[in-house]
N, C-alpha and C positions, 0 to 999 in steps of 0.2 A: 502426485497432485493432491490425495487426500492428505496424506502425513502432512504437505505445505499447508493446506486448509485449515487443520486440525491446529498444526503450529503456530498459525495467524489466531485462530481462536482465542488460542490462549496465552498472546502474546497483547492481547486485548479484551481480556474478558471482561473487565468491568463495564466498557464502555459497549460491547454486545448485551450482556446483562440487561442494562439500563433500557438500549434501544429497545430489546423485549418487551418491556413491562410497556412500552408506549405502541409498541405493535400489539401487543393484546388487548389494548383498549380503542385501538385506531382497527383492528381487523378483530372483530366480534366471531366472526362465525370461525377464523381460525382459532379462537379460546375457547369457544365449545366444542371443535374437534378434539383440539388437545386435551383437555380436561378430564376426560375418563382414564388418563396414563398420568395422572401426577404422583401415582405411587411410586410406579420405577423411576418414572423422572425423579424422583429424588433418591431414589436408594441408591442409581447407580454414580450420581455425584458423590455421593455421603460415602459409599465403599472406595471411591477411586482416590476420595481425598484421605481414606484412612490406610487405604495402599500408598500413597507418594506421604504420606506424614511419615518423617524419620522418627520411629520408635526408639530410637538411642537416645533421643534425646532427653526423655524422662530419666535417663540415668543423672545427666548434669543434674537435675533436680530430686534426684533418689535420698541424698543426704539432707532435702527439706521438705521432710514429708508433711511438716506442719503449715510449708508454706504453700503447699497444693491442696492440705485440707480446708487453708485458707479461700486460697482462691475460688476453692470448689463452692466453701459457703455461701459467699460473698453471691457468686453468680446464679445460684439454684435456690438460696433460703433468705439469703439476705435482701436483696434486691427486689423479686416478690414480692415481698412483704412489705418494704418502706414504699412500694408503688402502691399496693393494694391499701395502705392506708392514707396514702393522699390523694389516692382513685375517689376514694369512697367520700370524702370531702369537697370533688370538687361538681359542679351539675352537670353531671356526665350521664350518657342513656346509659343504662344497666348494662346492654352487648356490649359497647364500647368501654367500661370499666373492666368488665369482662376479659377483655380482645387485651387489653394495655396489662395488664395482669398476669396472663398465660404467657405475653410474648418475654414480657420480664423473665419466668420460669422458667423458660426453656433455654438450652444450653447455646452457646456462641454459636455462629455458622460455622461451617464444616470448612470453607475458604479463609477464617482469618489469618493461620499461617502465610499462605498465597499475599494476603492482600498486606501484613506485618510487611512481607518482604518486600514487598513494591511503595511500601510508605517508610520503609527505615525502620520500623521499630523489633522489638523483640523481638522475631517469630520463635523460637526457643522455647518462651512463655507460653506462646500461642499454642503450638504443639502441647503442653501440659495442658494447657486449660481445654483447650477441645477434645482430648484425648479421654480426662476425667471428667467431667461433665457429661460429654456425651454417656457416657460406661457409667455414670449413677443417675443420670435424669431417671429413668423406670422407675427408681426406688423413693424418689424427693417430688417429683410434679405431681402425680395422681395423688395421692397425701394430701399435699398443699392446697391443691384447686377442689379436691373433692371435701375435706378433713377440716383442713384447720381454719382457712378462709369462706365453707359452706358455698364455695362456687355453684350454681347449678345448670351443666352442661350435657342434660341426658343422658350422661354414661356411667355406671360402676364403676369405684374406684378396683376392683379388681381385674374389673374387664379393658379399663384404662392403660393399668399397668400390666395386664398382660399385651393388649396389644404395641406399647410403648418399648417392652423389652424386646418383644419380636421382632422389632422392626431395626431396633438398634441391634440386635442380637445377630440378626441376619447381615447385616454390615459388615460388623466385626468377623464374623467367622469367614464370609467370602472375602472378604481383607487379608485378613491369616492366610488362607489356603493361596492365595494369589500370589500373596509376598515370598512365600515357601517354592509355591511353582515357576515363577517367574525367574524371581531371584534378583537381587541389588543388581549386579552391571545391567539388567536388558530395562529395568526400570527406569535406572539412568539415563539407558539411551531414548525411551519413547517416552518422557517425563514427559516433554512438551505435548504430544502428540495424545496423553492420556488426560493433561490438561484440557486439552481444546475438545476432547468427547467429554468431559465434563462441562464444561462452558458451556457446548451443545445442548445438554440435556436441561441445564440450570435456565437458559432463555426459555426452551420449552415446558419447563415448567413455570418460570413467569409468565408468558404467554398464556399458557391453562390458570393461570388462579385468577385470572381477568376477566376470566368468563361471568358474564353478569352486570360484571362494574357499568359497562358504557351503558345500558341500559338505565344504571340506576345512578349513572352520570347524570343524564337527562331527564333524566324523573324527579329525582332526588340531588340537585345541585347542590343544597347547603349542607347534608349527609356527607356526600364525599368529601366538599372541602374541609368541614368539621374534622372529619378521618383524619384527613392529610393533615392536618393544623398538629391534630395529636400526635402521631407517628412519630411528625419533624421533630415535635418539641420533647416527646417523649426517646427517640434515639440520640437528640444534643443533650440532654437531662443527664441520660443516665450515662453518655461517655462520660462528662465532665465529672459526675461522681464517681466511675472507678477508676477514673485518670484523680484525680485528687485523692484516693484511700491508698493507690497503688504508688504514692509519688515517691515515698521514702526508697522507694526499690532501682528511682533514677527513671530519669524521664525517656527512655529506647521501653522498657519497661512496663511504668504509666501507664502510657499512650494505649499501649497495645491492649491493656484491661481496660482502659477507658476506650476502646473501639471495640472490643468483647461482650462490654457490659452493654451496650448499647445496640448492637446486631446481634441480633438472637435468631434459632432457629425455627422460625414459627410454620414451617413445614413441615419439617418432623411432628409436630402438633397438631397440623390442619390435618394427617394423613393419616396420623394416631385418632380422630375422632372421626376421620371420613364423616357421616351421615348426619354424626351428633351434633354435631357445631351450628348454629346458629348462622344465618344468614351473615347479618351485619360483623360477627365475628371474623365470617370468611373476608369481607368487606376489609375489614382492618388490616388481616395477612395481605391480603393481596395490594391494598394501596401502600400500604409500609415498607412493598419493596422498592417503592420509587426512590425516598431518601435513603436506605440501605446500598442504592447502588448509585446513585448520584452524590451521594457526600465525598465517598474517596478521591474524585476529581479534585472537590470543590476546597475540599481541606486538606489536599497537599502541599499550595504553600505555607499554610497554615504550621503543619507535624514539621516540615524541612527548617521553618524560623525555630519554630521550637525546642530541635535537636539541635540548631547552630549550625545549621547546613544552609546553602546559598535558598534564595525565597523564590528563586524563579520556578516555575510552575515546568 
């Protein structure tokens, strides 16, 4: 009955996802229980998805190492930065230029392979992109946010990126040792069932970074929606732009850096700064996850037109 539980999880995780993020805002008092565990709640999605990422895969792309240096730019230096100068342009409250800025930064979600595969696209790609990015964010955010953009987020950029790489570091290594002890065939068989304990943890963690919001739902109406207005427009913004930089590579491709570039890992970030972070910052992660897990529904017939595939939903 669990292994079925677990296989139902993640035979639907987007749409448990989603219902998360509204159960954390409709059940308060369970987002401030959760909320003191959103560290493992994310590390142990973040390891499970770098245990089920086929690491072979990066071989297809070993002979284009230019086009992984590519893509790695694009998603950690490039993007940042054309955000952070039309942030700073537009009358945005400072957290909030802030909040739109780091989420740019930080690397794809640790699910886009998952979610490539259920929308058609690359996952291939996706595999590369989240593989590298995650394994250089340590080295390229603390920098950027601390450095060259003068963000100011209460923390050392040494302290930043120490904590940044431990956290990613710790990942990878229990990743490693897992895929070593386990081993491909048993992987294979509980892929599902290692999905849906990710899934698990990933609601749980929506659920915890909602801790606050409904309070400052009702206190602060036009706050949240202003959030949410940015979010939306900042996650359709920035797919469209690396589904158009990425188009020459054929549109199963595109898509998939244009759905990359646009869902970022802003837990990795929120977890990396635990304490430091600014209120309204946490405000931005946490209402950001609404369109991060409500899009994929909403623009599947959208990706299926667009590859030539029937548009029925």
């Amino acid at each position: 009955m669990i292994v079925a539980g677990l296989d139902f999880l993640g035979r639907h995780a987007t749409r448990f996802m989603a219902a998360g993020a509204f159960a954390g805002l409709a059940l308060p008092p369970l987002a401030d229980l959760v909320r003191p565990l959103l560290v493992p709640l994310l590390l142990v999605p973040l390891t499970i998805a770098l245990v089920r990422l086929d690491w072979r895969a990066l071989a297809a792309y070993g002979r284009r190492p230019l086009l992984i240096a590519m893509i790695a730019a694009w998603l950690l230096l490039v993007c940042p930065l054309a955000v952070w100068a039309i942030a700073r342009e537009l009358p945005l409250p400072p957290a909030l230029s802030l909040a739109v800025v780091l989420m740019a930064a930080a690397p794809p979600i640790v699910s886009s392979p998952a979610i490539a595969l259920f929308l058609g696209l690359d996952a291939a790609l996706a595999v590369v992109a989240v593989l590298a990015t995650t394994a250089l964010v340590p080295f390229t955010l603390p920098p950027l946010a601390l450095g060259l953009l003068g963000l100011d987020i209460a923390i050392g950029r040494l302290e930043f990126m120490l904590r940044l790489a431990a956290f990613v570091g710790v990942a990878f290594a229990v990743a490693l040792i897992a895929r070593r002890v386990l081993g491909a065939p048993w992987l294979a068989r509980h892929g599902r069932a290692l999905d849906g304990i990710s899934v698990l943890n990933l609601v749980l963690f929506v659920i915890g970074i909602m801790a606050g919001v409904t309070d400052v739902l009702w206190a602060r109406p036009q706050v949240v929606a202003l959030t949410l207005l940015v979010a939306v427009v900042a996650n359709v913004v920035l797919q469209i732009a690396g589904a158009a930089v990425a188009w020459p590579l054929g549109r199963p491709a595109a898509l998939a850096m244009g759905w990359m570039t646009g869902n970022c890992n802003m837990g990795l970030v929120l977890v990396t700064l635990a304490d430091k972070a600014d209120f309204d910052v946490i405000l931005f992660f946490a209402v950001a996850q609404i369109p991060m897990y409500v899009l994929p529904g909403l623009l599947t017939p959208l990706y299926r037109r667009l590859l030539g595939r029937a548009s029925a939903a």
